[in-house]
N, C-alpha and C positions, 0 to 999 in steps of 0.2 A: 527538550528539543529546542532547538534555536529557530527565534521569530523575524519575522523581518524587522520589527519594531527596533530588535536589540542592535540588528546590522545599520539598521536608520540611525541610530543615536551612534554606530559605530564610524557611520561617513560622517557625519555633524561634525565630530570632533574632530576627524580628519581635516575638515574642511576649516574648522575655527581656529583651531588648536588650541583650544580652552573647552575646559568642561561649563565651565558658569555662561562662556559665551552659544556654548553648543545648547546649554537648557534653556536658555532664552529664546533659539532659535526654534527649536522642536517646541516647545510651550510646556515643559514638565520643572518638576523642581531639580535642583544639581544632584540632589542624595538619590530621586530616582534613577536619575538617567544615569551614577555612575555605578549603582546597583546593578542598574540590568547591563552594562558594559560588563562588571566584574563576572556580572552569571555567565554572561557571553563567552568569556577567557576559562571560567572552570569547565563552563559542555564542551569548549575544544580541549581542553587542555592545555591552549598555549597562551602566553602573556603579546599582548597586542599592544600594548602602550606603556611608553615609560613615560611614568608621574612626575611631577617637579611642582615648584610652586609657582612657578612661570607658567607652566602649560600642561600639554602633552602632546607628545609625541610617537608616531607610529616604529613600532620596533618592524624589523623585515619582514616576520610572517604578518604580521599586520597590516605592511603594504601590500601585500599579495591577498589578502584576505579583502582588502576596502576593493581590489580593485573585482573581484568579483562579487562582491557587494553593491555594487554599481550596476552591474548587469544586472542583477536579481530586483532588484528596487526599479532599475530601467522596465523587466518583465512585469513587476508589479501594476506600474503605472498602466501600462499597456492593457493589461485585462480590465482596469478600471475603465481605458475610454472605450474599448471595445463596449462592453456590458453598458455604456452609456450610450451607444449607437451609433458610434464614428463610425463603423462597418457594414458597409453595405452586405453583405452577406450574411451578418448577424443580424439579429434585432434585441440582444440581450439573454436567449436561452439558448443555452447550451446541453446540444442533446448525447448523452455521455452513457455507451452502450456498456456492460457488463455481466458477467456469468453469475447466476444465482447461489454457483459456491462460494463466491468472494465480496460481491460488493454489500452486502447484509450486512458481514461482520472487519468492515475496513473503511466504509466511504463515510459513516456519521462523523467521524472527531476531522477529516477533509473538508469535507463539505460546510460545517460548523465555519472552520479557521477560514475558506474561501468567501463567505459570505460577511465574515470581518471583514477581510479585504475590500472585495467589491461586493456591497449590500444591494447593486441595482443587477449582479450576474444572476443568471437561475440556472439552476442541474436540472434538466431533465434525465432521471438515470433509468433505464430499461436495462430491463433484466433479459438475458435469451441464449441459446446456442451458441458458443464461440463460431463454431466456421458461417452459421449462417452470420452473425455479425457483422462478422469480416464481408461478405456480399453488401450488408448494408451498408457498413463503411464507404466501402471504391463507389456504392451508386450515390454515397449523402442523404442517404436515410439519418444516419448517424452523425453526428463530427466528431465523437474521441472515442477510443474502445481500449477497457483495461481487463485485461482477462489474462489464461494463461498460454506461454508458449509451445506448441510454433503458432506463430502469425506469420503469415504470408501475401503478397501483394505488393506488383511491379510501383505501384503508384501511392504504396505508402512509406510513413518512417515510421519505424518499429525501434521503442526504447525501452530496452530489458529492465527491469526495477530492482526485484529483490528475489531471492530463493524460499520459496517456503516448506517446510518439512510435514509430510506428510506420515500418520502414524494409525497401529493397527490397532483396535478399537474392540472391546468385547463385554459383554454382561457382568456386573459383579459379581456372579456366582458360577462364571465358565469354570471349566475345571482344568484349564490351563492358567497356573501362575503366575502372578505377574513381579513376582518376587525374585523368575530365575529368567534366563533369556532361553526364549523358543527357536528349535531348529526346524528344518524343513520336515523332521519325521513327525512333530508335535504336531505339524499344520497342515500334513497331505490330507486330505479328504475333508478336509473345515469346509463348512460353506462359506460363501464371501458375499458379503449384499455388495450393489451399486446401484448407478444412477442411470438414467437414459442411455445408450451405448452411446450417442451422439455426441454427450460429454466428454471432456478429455480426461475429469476425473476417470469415468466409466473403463475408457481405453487401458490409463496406470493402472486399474485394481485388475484387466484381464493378464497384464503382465504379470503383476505379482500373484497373481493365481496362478499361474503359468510356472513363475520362477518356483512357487514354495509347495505346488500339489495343491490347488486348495481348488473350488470348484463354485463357480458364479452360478447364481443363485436366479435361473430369466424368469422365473413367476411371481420375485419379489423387487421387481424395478422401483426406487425409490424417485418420489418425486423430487425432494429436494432433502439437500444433509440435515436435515429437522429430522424427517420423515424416516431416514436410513438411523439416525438417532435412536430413537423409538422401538425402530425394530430391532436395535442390536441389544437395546438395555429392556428387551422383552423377551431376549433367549434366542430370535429366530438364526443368527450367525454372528460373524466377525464382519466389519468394514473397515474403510479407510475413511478417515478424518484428515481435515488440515488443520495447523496450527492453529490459524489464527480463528476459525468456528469454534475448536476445545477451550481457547482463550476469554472469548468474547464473552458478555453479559446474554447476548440473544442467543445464542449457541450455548456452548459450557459444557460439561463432562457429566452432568448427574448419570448417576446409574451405570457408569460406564467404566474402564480399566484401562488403561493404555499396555501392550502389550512389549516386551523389551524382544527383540528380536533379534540372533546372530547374523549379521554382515547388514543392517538393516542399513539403507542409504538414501532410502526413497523421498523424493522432496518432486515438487513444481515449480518453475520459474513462472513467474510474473511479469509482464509486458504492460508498455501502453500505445495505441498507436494512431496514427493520423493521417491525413492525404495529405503527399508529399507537397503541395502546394496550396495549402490550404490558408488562407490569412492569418490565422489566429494560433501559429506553429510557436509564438514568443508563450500565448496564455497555457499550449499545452506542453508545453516544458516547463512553464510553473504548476502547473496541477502534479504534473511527473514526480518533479519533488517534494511536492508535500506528500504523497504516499509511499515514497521511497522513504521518507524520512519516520514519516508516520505507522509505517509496519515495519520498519527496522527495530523502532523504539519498541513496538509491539510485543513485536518477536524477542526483544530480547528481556522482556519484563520476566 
Protein backbone atom coordinates (compact mmCIF):
# COMPACT_ATOMS: atom_id res chain seq x y z
CA UNK A 1 0.00 0.00 0.00
CA UNK A 2 1.22 3.42 -0.83
CA UNK A 3 2.40 5.82 2.22
CA UNK A 4 2.21 9.33 2.31
CA UNK A 5 6.04 9.27 3.14
CA UNK A 6 6.60 7.75 -0.67
CA UNK A 7 4.24 10.66 -2.19
CA UNK A 8 6.45 13.09 0.11
CA UNK A 9 9.74 12.22 -1.32
CA UNK A 10 7.60 12.00 -4.65
CA UNK A 11 6.78 16.01 -4.50
CA UNK A 12 10.55 16.64 -3.23
CA UNK A 13 11.79 15.77 -6.38
CA UNK A 14 9.33 17.36 -8.16
CA UNK A 15 9.97 20.28 -6.47
CA UNK A 16 14.19 19.79 -6.66
CA UNK A 17 14.42 17.95 -9.55
CA UNK A 18 17.37 16.12 -8.19
CA UNK A 19 17.15 13.21 -6.09
CA UNK A 20 20.51 14.02 -4.07
CA UNK A 21 19.01 17.46 -3.70
CA UNK A 22 15.50 16.07 -2.74
CA UNK A 23 17.35 13.64 0.10
CA UNK A 24 18.79 16.54 1.61
CA UNK A 25 15.76 18.24 1.76
CA UNK A 26 13.49 15.27 3.42
CA UNK A 27 16.71 14.38 5.66
CA UNK A 28 17.00 10.65 4.40
CA UNK A 29 19.84 9.08 2.32
CA UNK A 30 19.51 9.21 -1.88
CA UNK A 31 19.35 5.13 -2.02
CA UNK A 32 16.37 5.53 0.47
CA UNK A 33 14.30 7.98 -0.91
CA UNK A 34 14.88 6.60 -4.52
CA UNK A 35 13.94 3.07 -3.19
CA UNK A 36 10.83 4.11 -1.75
CA UNK A 37 10.07 6.33 -5.22
CA UNK A 38 10.77 3.00 -7.26
CA UNK A 39 8.35 1.00 -4.61
CA UNK A 40 5.96 3.98 -5.32
CA UNK A 41 6.12 3.37 -9.36
CA UNK A 42 5.82 -0.75 -8.96
CA UNK A 43 2.27 -0.34 -6.39
CA UNK A 44 0.91 1.85 -9.32
CA UNK A 45 2.21 0.44 -11.90
CA UNK A 46 3.33 3.40 -13.72
CA UNK A 47 6.76 5.03 -14.28
CA UNK A 48 6.57 8.60 -12.77
CA UNK A 49 9.94 9.98 -13.51
CA UNK A 50 12.43 9.95 -16.22
CA UNK A 51 16.15 9.47 -14.81
CA UNK A 52 19.01 11.15 -16.27
CA UNK A 53 22.22 12.05 -14.76
CA UNK A 54 21.16 15.76 -14.67
CA UNK A 55 18.04 15.10 -12.80
CA UNK A 56 14.57 13.99 -12.90
CA UNK A 57 11.95 14.63 -14.42
CA UNK A 58 8.15 14.03 -14.07
CA UNK A 59 6.77 12.02 -17.03
CA UNK A 60 2.74 12.96 -17.57
CA UNK A 61 1.16 10.62 -15.21
CA UNK A 62 3.58 11.81 -12.70
CA UNK A 63 2.34 15.22 -13.11
CA UNK A 64 -1.02 14.23 -12.43
CA UNK A 65 -0.13 12.02 -9.71
CA UNK A 66 2.30 15.13 -7.73
CA UNK A 67 -0.52 17.10 -8.22
CA UNK A 68 -2.82 15.01 -6.09
CA UNK A 69 -0.16 14.39 -3.96
CA UNK A 70 -0.26 17.90 -3.00
CA UNK A 71 -3.74 17.78 -1.77
CA UNK A 72 -3.17 14.69 0.28
CA UNK A 73 0.04 15.99 2.00
CA UNK A 74 -2.17 19.45 2.20
CA UNK A 75 -4.87 16.89 4.08
CA UNK A 76 -2.10 15.45 6.05
CA UNK A 77 -0.83 18.62 7.47
CA UNK A 78 -4.26 19.57 8.34
CA UNK A 79 -5.20 16.77 10.79
CA UNK A 80 -1.82 17.39 12.30
CA UNK A 81 -2.75 21.18 13.39
CA UNK A 82 -6.18 20.27 14.01
CA UNK A 83 -5.10 17.27 16.66
CA UNK A 84 -2.68 20.15 17.99
CA UNK A 85 -5.73 22.43 18.73
CA UNK A 86 -5.97 25.04 16.23
CA UNK A 87 -9.65 23.95 16.37
CA UNK A 88 -11.84 25.27 18.35
CA UNK A 89 -14.22 22.58 18.15
CA UNK A 90 -11.80 19.86 18.69
CA UNK A 91 -9.47 19.68 21.37
CA UNK A 92 -7.38 16.67 19.77
CA UNK A 93 -9.93 13.47 20.29
CA UNK A 94 -11.68 12.44 17.82
CA UNK A 95 -14.88 10.44 18.51
CA UNK A 96 -15.15 7.90 15.60
CA UNK A 97 -18.60 5.77 15.83
CA UNK A 98 -18.67 2.19 14.28
CA UNK A 99 -20.73 -1.16 14.02
CA UNK A 100 -19.24 -4.11 16.08
CA UNK A 101 -19.26 -6.08 12.89
CA UNK A 102 -16.58 -4.08 11.30
CA UNK A 103 -14.46 -1.86 13.27
CA UNK A 104 -12.71 -5.05 15.53
CA UNK A 105 -11.46 -6.47 12.38
CA UNK A 106 -10.30 -3.18 10.17
CA UNK A 107 -9.52 -0.03 12.27
CA UNK A 108 -6.04 -1.48 14.14
CA UNK A 109 -3.56 -1.41 11.07
CA UNK A 110 -5.85 2.62 10.47
CA UNK A 111 -5.52 3.74 13.47
CA UNK A 112 -1.76 2.43 13.99
CA UNK A 113 -0.72 4.41 10.51
CA UNK A 114 -3.03 7.63 11.83
CA UNK A 115 -1.15 7.92 14.99
CA UNK A 116 2.34 7.94 12.69
CA UNK A 117 0.84 10.78 11.30
CA UNK A 118 -0.52 12.83 13.86
CA UNK A 119 0.92 11.16 17.38
CA UNK A 120 -0.88 14.15 19.42
CA UNK A 121 -4.76 12.77 17.39
CA UNK A 122 -6.85 10.30 19.68
CA UNK A 123 -9.69 7.82 18.33
CA UNK A 124 -12.17 7.55 20.44
CA UNK A 125 -13.98 4.49 18.60
CA UNK A 126 -17.48 3.39 19.93
CA UNK A 127 -18.98 0.60 18.96
CA UNK A 128 -23.08 0.53 18.46
CA UNK A 129 -26.18 0.26 16.21
CA UNK A 130 -25.75 1.93 12.79
CA UNK A 131 -29.11 3.77 12.69
CA UNK A 132 -28.85 4.81 16.30
CA UNK A 133 -25.33 6.09 15.26
CA UNK A 134 -26.43 7.87 12.65
CA UNK A 135 -28.94 9.89 15.42
CA UNK A 136 -25.69 10.38 17.27
CA UNK A 137 -23.87 11.74 14.31
CA UNK A 138 -26.72 14.82 13.23
CA UNK A 139 -26.82 15.64 17.28
CA UNK A 140 -22.56 15.42 17.65
CA UNK A 141 -22.40 12.85 20.04
CA UNK A 142 -20.16 11.40 17.46
CA UNK A 143 -17.94 13.22 14.68
CA UNK A 144 -17.18 10.43 12.04
CA UNK A 145 -19.29 7.09 11.66
CA UNK A 146 -17.87 4.19 9.49
CA UNK A 147 -20.31 1.48 9.15
CA UNK A 148 -22.36 -0.06 6.52
CA UNK A 149 -24.86 1.30 3.82
CA UNK A 150 -27.73 3.04 3.77
CA UNK A 151 -26.67 5.97 5.66
CA UNK A 152 -28.84 8.60 5.62
CA UNK A 153 -29.09 12.21 6.62
CA UNK A 154 -30.04 15.87 5.09
CA UNK A 155 -27.07 17.27 7.03
CA UNK A 156 -24.34 14.82 6.31
CA UNK A 157 -21.73 13.72 3.51
CA UNK A 158 -21.84 10.24 3.09
CA UNK A 159 -18.59 8.61 1.22
CA UNK A 160 -19.20 5.00 0.08
CA UNK A 161 -15.53 3.11 0.58
CA UNK A 162 -15.44 -0.40 -0.49
CA UNK A 163 -17.75 -3.48 -1.15
CA UNK A 164 -17.40 -6.20 1.07
CA UNK A 165 -18.50 -9.95 0.33
CA UNK A 166 -20.36 -11.57 2.66
CA UNK A 167 -20.33 -15.65 2.87
CA UNK A 168 -22.34 -18.52 4.23
CA UNK A 169 -20.70 -20.19 7.20
CA UNK A 170 -21.24 -23.76 8.56
CA UNK A 171 -19.68 -26.46 11.19
CA UNK A 172 -16.92 -28.74 9.95
CA UNK A 173 -18.96 -31.53 10.05
CA UNK A 174 -22.42 -30.07 8.48
CA UNK A 175 -23.48 -32.49 6.08
CA UNK A 176 -23.70 -30.15 3.30
CA UNK A 177 -20.37 -30.09 1.17
CA UNK A 178 -18.39 -27.57 0.65
CA UNK A 179 -16.62 -29.22 -2.05
CA UNK A 180 -19.98 -28.79 -4.45
CA UNK A 181 -21.97 -25.53 -4.74
CA UNK A 182 -25.46 -25.46 -2.66
CA UNK A 183 -28.99 -24.77 -4.26
CA UNK A 184 -31.80 -23.44 -2.71
CA UNK A 185 -33.15 -27.21 -2.22
CA UNK A 186 -29.96 -28.08 -0.11
CA UNK A 187 -30.72 -24.98 2.21
CA UNK A 188 -34.70 -24.66 2.60
CA UNK A 189 -35.40 -25.52 6.14
CA UNK A 190 -31.51 -24.76 7.37
CA UNK A 191 -31.66 -22.76 10.37
CA UNK A 192 -29.81 -19.43 9.98
CA UNK A 193 -28.31 -17.67 13.27
CA UNK A 194 -27.95 -13.73 13.41
CA UNK A 195 -27.41 -10.83 15.15
CA UNK A 196 -29.73 -8.16 16.93
CA UNK A 197 -32.52 -7.59 14.02
CA UNK A 198 -31.48 -3.84 14.63
CA UNK A 199 -28.18 -4.75 12.63
CA UNK A 200 -28.12 -4.35 9.14
CA UNK A 201 -26.06 -7.61 9.04
CA UNK A 202 -29.42 -9.04 10.94
CA UNK A 203 -31.80 -7.46 8.13
CA UNK A 204 -29.15 -9.23 4.90
CA UNK A 205 -29.28 -12.69 6.67
CA UNK A 206 -33.53 -12.31 6.88
CA UNK A 207 -33.18 -11.74 3.06
CA UNK A 208 -31.20 -14.44 2.26
CA UNK A 209 -33.38 -16.74 4.32
CA UNK A 210 -35.94 -15.44 2.45
CA UNK A 211 -34.33 -15.90 -0.95
CA UNK A 212 -32.90 -19.61 -0.20
CA UNK A 213 -35.89 -21.14 2.42
CA UNK A 214 -33.85 -21.16 5.31
CA UNK A 215 -35.34 -20.02 8.52
CA UNK A 216 -33.93 -17.50 11.35
CA UNK A 217 -33.22 -18.79 14.32
CA UNK A 218 -34.97 -15.65 17.27
CA UNK A 219 -33.90 -17.76 20.42
CA UNK A 220 -30.41 -17.81 19.17
CA UNK A 221 -29.75 -13.90 18.79
CA UNK A 222 -25.98 -13.44 18.55
CA UNK A 223 -24.37 -10.84 20.47
CA UNK A 224 -21.70 -10.26 18.38
CA UNK A 225 -20.00 -12.31 15.12
CA UNK A 226 -17.52 -13.99 17.89
CA UNK A 227 -20.57 -15.26 19.38
CA UNK A 228 -22.64 -16.35 15.99
CA UNK A 229 -18.98 -17.89 15.44
CA UNK A 230 -19.19 -20.21 18.26
CA UNK A 231 -22.38 -21.25 17.58
CA UNK A 232 -22.24 -22.22 14.17
CA UNK A 233 -18.75 -24.18 14.69
CA UNK A 234 -20.84 -25.85 17.60
CA UNK A 235 -23.50 -27.48 15.22
CA UNK A 236 -26.33 -25.00 16.30
CA UNK A 237 -26.88 -23.59 12.25
CA UNK A 238 -25.42 -21.78 9.33
CA UNK A 239 -24.69 -17.76 9.37
CA UNK A 240 -23.41 -15.07 7.51
CA UNK A 241 -19.90 -13.86 8.02
CA UNK A 242 -18.09 -11.00 6.26
CA UNK A 243 -14.84 -11.11 4.72
CA UNK A 244 -12.98 -9.34 6.49
CA UNK A 245 -13.94 -11.04 10.32
CA UNK A 246 -13.16 -14.80 8.37
CA UNK A 247 -9.74 -12.84 7.39
CA UNK A 248 -8.73 -11.29 10.51
CA UNK A 249 -6.33 -12.52 13.33
CA UNK A 250 -9.28 -11.67 16.14
CA UNK A 251 -11.98 -13.23 14.06
CA UNK A 252 -10.59 -16.17 11.51
CA UNK A 253 -12.38 -19.33 10.26
CA UNK A 254 -11.54 -22.12 13.08
CA UNK A 255 -14.11 -24.68 13.12
CA UNK A 256 -15.88 -23.24 10.39
CA UNK A 257 -16.51 -24.02 6.29
CA UNK A 258 -17.45 -21.55 3.96
CA UNK A 259 -20.10 -22.74 1.88
CA UNK A 260 -20.10 -22.28 -2.31
CA UNK A 261 -23.43 -21.30 -3.22
CA UNK A 262 -25.42 -21.11 -6.84
CA UNK A 263 -25.98 -17.37 -7.86
CA UNK A 264 -24.36 -16.51 -4.54
CA UNK A 265 -23.81 -12.52 -4.79
CA UNK A 266 -24.19 -11.27 -1.36
CA UNK A 267 -21.83 -8.56 -0.21
CA UNK A 268 -22.19 -5.13 1.99
CA UNK A 269 -21.12 -1.64 1.09
CA UNK A 270 -19.03 0.27 3.37
CA UNK A 271 -19.60 4.10 4.05
CA UNK A 272 -18.03 6.77 6.10
CA UNK A 273 -19.83 9.71 7.03
CA UNK A 274 -19.82 13.25 8.65
CA UNK A 275 -21.84 16.49 9.27
CA UNK A 276 -21.82 18.27 6.14
CA UNK A 277 -20.29 21.16 7.87
CA UNK A 278 -18.36 20.08 10.08
CA UNK A 279 -14.42 21.57 10.35
CA UNK A 280 -12.58 18.76 10.28
CA UNK A 281 -14.21 17.39 6.50
CA UNK A 282 -10.22 17.72 5.08
CA UNK A 283 -9.10 14.96 8.31
CA UNK A 284 -12.12 12.78 7.31
CA UNK A 285 -11.40 12.28 3.78
CA UNK A 286 -8.03 11.37 4.97
CA UNK A 287 -9.13 8.81 7.38
CA UNK A 288 -11.80 7.71 4.37
CA UNK A 289 -8.69 6.79 2.67
CA UNK A 290 -6.81 5.05 4.49
CA UNK A 291 -9.57 2.39 4.95
CA UNK A 292 -10.51 2.40 1.59
CA UNK A 293 -7.02 1.68 0.96
CA UNK A 294 -6.57 -0.45 3.92
CA UNK A 295 -9.54 -3.08 3.30
CA UNK A 296 -8.95 -3.10 -0.39
CA UNK A 297 -5.51 -4.47 0.36
CA UNK A 298 -7.34 -6.63 2.88
CA UNK A 299 -9.72 -7.88 0.89
CA UNK A 300 -7.69 -8.74 -1.79
CA UNK A 301 -4.92 -10.78 0.23
Amino acid sequence: MLTLRQLEYLVTIADTGSFALAARVANVSQPTLSQQVRTLEERLGARLLERSATGAILTPIGRSIVATARRMLSDASDIVALAAGSSDSLTGTLKLGTTPTLGPYLLSPIIAELHRMAPRLRLHVREGIPDEQIRELSRGDIDVLLGPLPMTGDDLTVEPLFREPLHLVAALDHPIDAAIEADRDMLTGSSLLTLDPRHHLARQAAEVADHYGMTIAPDYYGTSLESLHQMVASGLGLTLLPSLYLRSEVGGAAGLKILPVQGWRTHRSIAIAWRRQSPMSAAFKLIADHVQGCARTLLAG
